[in-house]
C-alpha positions, 0 to 999 in steps of 0.5 A, spaced: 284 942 760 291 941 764 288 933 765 292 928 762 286 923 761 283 929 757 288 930 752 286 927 744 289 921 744 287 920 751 280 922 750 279 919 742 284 912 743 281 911 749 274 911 747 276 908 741 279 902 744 274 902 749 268 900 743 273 895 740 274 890 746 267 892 748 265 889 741 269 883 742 267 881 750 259 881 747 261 878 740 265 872 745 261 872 752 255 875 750 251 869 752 253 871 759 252 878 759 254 879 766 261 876 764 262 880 758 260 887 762 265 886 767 270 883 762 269 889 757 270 894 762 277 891 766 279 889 760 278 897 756 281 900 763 288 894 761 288 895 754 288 904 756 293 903 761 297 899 756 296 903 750 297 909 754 291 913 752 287 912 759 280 916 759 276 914 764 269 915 760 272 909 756 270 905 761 263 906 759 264 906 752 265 898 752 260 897 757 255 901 752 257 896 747 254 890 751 248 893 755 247 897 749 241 894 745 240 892 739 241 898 735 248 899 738 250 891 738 248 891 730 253 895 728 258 891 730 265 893 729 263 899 726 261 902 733 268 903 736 269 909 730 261 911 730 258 913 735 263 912 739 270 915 735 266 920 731 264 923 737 270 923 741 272 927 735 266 931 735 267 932 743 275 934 742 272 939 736 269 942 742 274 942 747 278 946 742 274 951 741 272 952 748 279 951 751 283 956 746 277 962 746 279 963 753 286 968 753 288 963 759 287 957 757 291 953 752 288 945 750 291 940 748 297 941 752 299 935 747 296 931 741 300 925 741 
């Protein structure tokens, strides 16, 4: 894909960063959810343009950190490297194959 958001450190920085502040707003504000769900999903859209890894999905990686049930919660900090940059990972793997099968195509355009 010739998208910048969907270039690998776009697609696993941003979802990666993404789980980790959606982490933290539910481990500080997590008696309010309503305030950890907006602060989790701004503040992953601020730390991706900060960081340059923008990868709009992101955004639903930290809001699925706080509204995620019991089983994501308890996972803690481990959940921004699995599920969420395991299948980051897994979804690159994919794209690789996908993209570079094709005669003319060529994905990534850039890894870093």
């Amino acid at each position: 894909s010739a998208s910048p958001f969907a270039q690998p450190r776009n697609l696993v920085g941003g979802h990666v960063i993404s789980g980790l502040i959606g982490v933290l707003c539910y481990q500080v504000y997590g008696q309010h959810l309503w305030v950890a769900e907006a602060l989790a999903v701004s503040l992953a859209i601020v730390a991706m343009l900060l960081t340059r890894t923008l990868h709009p999905p992101g955004g639903a990686t930290a809001l699925i950190a706080v509204i995620g049930g019991e089983k994501i919660r308890a996972l803690g900090l481990l959940y921004p490297l699995m599920p969420a940059g395991l299948g980051a990972m897994i979804l690159l793997l994919i794209g690789l194959l996908a993209n570079n099968l094709a005669a003319h195509r060529e994905y990534p355009l850039y890894w870093w």
